[in-house]
N, C-alpha and C positions, 0 to 999 in steps of 0.2 A: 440437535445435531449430534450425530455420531463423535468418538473422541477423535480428535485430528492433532498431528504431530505441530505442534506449534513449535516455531525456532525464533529466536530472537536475532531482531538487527544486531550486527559488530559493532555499529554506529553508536548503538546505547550505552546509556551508560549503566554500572553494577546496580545501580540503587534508583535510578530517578527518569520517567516517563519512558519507560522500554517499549519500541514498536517491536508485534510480534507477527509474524505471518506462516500461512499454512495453506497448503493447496485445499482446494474441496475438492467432494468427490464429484463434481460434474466439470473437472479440468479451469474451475474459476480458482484465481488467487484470492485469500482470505487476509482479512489486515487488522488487526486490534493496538490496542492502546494499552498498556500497565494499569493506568489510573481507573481505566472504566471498560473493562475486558469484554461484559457484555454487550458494549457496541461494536457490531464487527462490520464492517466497508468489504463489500463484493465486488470483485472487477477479473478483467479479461489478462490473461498476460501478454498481449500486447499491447493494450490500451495501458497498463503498468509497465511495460517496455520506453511508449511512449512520453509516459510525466517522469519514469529518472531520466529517461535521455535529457528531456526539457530541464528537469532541476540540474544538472550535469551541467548542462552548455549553457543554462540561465536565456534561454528561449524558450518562450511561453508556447505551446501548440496552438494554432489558428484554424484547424476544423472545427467549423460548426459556430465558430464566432463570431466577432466583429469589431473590426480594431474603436478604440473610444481613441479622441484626441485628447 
């Protein structure tokens, strides 16, 4: 993969499991981890729009799933 600007969450902290993220070049959001950088999570930014709203308001999204009792 070409160099891509990787920016760190605010969230993180100085020293310990920093999520970092980066656009790619085909308009997907890029998402890695400090501890193991060479796994990197691919997604859409609205499907990323979708799980902060959800971590935000502590509702889980319900496309495509199925409530368990």
């Amino acid at each position: 993969m070409d160099a891509l600007n990787w920016q760190k969450s605010t969230y993180s902290e100085n020293a310990s499991s920093c999520v970092y993220v980066a656009a790619g070049p085909d308009g997907t959001v890029l998402l890695r981890e400090s501890d193991d950088p060479q796994t990197i999570l691919t997604t859409h930014p609205a499907q990323l729009g979708t799980l902060i709203t959800a971590l935000k308001t502590g509702t889980a999204p319900t496309r495509g799933r199925t409530s368990q009792p």
